[in-house]
N, C-alpha and C positions, 0 to 999 in steps of 0.2 A: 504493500500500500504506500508507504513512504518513495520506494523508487516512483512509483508512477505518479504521487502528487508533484515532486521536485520534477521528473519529466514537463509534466501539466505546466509548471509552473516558468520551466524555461523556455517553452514555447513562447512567451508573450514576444519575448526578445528578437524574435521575427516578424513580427507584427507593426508595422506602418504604427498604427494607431496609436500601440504603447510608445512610440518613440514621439508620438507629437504630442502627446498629451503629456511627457513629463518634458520638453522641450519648452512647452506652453508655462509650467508650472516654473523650469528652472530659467528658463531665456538664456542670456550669451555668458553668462559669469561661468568661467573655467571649471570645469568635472574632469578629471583625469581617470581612465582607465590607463592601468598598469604603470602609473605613476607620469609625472611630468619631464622635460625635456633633461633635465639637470642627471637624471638615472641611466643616460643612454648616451652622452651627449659624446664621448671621448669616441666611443665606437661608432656613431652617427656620422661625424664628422669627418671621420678617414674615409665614406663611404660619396661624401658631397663638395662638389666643386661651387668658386662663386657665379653664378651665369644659370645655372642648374634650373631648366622648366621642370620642379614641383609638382606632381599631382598624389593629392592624401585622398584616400579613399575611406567613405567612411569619417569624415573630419568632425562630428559632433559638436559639443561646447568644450571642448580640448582648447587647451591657449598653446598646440603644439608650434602649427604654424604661425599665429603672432611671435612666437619666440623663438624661431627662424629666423623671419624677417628679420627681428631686432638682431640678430648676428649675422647680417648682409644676405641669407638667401631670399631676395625680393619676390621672383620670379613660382608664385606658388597657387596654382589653381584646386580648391577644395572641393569635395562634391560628400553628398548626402540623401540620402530618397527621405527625408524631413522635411518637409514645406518649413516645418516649425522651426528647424534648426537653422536652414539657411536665411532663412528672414532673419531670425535673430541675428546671426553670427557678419549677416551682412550689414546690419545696423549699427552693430558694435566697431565692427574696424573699418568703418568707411573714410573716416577721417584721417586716423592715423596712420590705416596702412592702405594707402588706396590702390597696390599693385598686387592685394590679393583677393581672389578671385573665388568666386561662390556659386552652386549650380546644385540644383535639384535633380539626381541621378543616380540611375539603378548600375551597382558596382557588374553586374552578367551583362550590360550592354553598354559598353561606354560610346557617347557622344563624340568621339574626335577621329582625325583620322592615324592612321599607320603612320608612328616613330613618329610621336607625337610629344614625347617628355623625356626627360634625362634621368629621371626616377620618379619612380612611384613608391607612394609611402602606405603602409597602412600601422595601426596601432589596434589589437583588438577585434577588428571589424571581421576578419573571415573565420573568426571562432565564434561567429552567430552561426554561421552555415551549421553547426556540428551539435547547437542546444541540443537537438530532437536523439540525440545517438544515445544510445545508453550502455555500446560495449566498444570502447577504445581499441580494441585489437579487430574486429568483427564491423568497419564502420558501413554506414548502409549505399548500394548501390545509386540514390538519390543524394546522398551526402556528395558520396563521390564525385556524380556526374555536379554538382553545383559546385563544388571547390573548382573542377575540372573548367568550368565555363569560366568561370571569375580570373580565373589563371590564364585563361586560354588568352583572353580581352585585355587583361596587364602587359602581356608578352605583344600583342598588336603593337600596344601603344608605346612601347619601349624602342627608343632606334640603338642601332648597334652599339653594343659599348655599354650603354644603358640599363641602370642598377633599381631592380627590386627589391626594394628591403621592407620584411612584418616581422611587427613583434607583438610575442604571445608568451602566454604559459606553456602553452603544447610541444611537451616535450618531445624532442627530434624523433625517438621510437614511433612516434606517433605522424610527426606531421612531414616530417621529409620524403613520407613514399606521396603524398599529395606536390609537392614542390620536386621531385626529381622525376621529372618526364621529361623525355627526350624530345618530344614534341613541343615543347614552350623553348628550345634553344636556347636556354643558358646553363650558366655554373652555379653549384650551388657550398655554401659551408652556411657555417652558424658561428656565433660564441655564445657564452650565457652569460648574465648580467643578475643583480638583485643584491640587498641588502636588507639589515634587519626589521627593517619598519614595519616591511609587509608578512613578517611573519618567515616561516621556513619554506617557501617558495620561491624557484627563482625563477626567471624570464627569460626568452630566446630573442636571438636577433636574427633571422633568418636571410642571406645576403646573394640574391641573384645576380649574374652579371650577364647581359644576352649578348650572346655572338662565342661565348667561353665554351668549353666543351666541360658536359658532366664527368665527372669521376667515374670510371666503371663499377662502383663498387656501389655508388647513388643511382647508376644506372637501374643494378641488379636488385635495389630497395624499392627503386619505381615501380620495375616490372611484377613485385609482390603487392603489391596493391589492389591487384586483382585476382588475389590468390588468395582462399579464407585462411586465416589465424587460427591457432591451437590455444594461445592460453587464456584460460576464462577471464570472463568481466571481472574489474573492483568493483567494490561493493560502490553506488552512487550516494556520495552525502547529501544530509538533506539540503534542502536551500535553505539559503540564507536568511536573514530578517530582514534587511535593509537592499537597495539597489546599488553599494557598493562598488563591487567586482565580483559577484558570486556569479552568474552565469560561468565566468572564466572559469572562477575556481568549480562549481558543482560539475562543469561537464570534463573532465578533468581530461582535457581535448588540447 
C-alpha cells in the first residue's frame, strides 16, 4: 500500500497542472533543486566557454541561469512547459538581464533548428520522466522510449563539439545505459559532486560531448538497456512531507 500511495503521489510531478499551480503560488523567487550554482560551479565551468548559446531545459524558478549570466555567460535561452513559470521568471529578469531568454516548451520537441547551442543544461528535469518506475534495474519500456526522445532532441540541437551536461541523483548504474547510445553521437563520463547539507546523498554530473566517440565499455552498458535486469527492486521510500526534493530522492532514479 505504501509503495503504490508514494507511486500515486509522484505522478503529480508530470503533470502540467501541478507545476503551474505551485509556480502561481511560489512566482520567480529562487527554489533550487539539487542545490544552487555554488555546489557544481568548479566542474560546470571547465565544461563552459565565454560566447557559449545556453539552452537549460526545464529552467523552473532556479536563479541557475541568472547566476550564469552574472559570471559572463550572457548568451542563455530557458524553456519550461509552465505558462506559470515562464511568465514569472520573464518578469523577474527582464531588466536586469535582458539577454536571457524564456519560452514555453515541451523538452520531447524542441522549437529550434539543428546545432542550434553550444550546450545544453539540465538540473533535475529528466528525472521526472522516471516518477512512474518503481524498479531501478527493470525501468519501463515507456520510461525508456521518453528518456530516449528527450535525448534524441538535445543531441539535434547540439553542433559538433557541443556539451550536454544533467545533473541528478541517478546514480550512473542507473542512468548511463539511458545517456550511452551510440545513436545520440557523443562521449560520455560523469564525476560526482555533494556535501553534507543535503544529507548522505550525492549528485552526478553527467558530461556529453557530441562529435567524441563513446567508450566501448559505455557502449556495451547502452546496449543493456534493452536487456531485463536480474536484481530485485529496493524497497521505494515513502514520500516525503514537503515538495522539497523528494520526487529525486523517493524515485531513487
Amino acid at each position: 500500500m505504501e509503495r503504490r500511495w508514494a507511486l500515486a503521489d509522484n505522478r503529480r510531478y508530470r503533470q502540467r497542472r501541478f507545476w503551474d499551480a505551485l509556480y502561481r503560488q511560489q512566482g520567480a523567487e529562487p527554489r533550487e533543486w539539487l542545490g544552487g550554482l555554488s555546489r557544481f560551479l568548479p566542474q560546470l565551468e571547465a565544461e563552459l566557454h565565454p560566447g557559449d548559446r545556453i539552452l537549460v531545459l526545464g529552467c523552473g524558478n532556479s536563479a541557475l541561469s541568472h547566476d550564469l549570466h552574472e559570471l559572463g555567460y550572457t548568451d542563455i535561452m530557458n524553456i519550461d512547459f509552465s505558462p506559470a513559470c515562464i511568465a514569472a521568471m520573464r518578469a523577474r529578469y527582464a531588466d536586469c538581464c535582458p539577454s536571457l531568454h524564456w519560452a514555453v516548451m515541451d523538452i520531447r520537441s524542441l522549437a529550434f533548428p539543428d546545432a542550434a547551442f553550444d550546450v545544453v543544461l539540465e538540473k533535475g528535469t529528466l528525472d521526472v520522466l522516471m516518477v512512474e518506475e518503481t524498479d531501478p534495474w527493470n525501468v519501463s519500456p515507456q520510461a525508456v522510449a521518453s528518456m530516449h526522445r528527450v535525448l534524441a532532441e538535445v543531441s539535434r540541437v547540439l553542433r559538433p563539439g557541443g556539451c550536454f551536461i544533467s545533473i541528478t541523483f541517478a546514480q550512473p548504474h542507473f542512468r548511463k545505459p539511458h545517456y550511452a547510445q551510440e545513436a545520440f553521437g557523443w562521449s560520455l563520463r560523469h564525476v560526482t559532486c555533494g556535501d553534507g547539507d543535503i544529507g548522505t546523498f550525492h549528485y552526478y554530473l553527467y558530461i556529453m560531448r557530441k562529435g567524441q566517440p563513446l567508450d566501448p565499455l559505455d557502449i556495451a552498458l547502452g546496449r543493456r538497456l534493452h536487456q531485463p535486469s536480474q536484481p530485485p527492486a529496493p524497497p521505494l521510500p515513502p514520500a516525503l512531507a514537503d515538495d522539497n526534493e523528494d520526487y529525486l530522492l523517493a524515485i531513487q532514479l
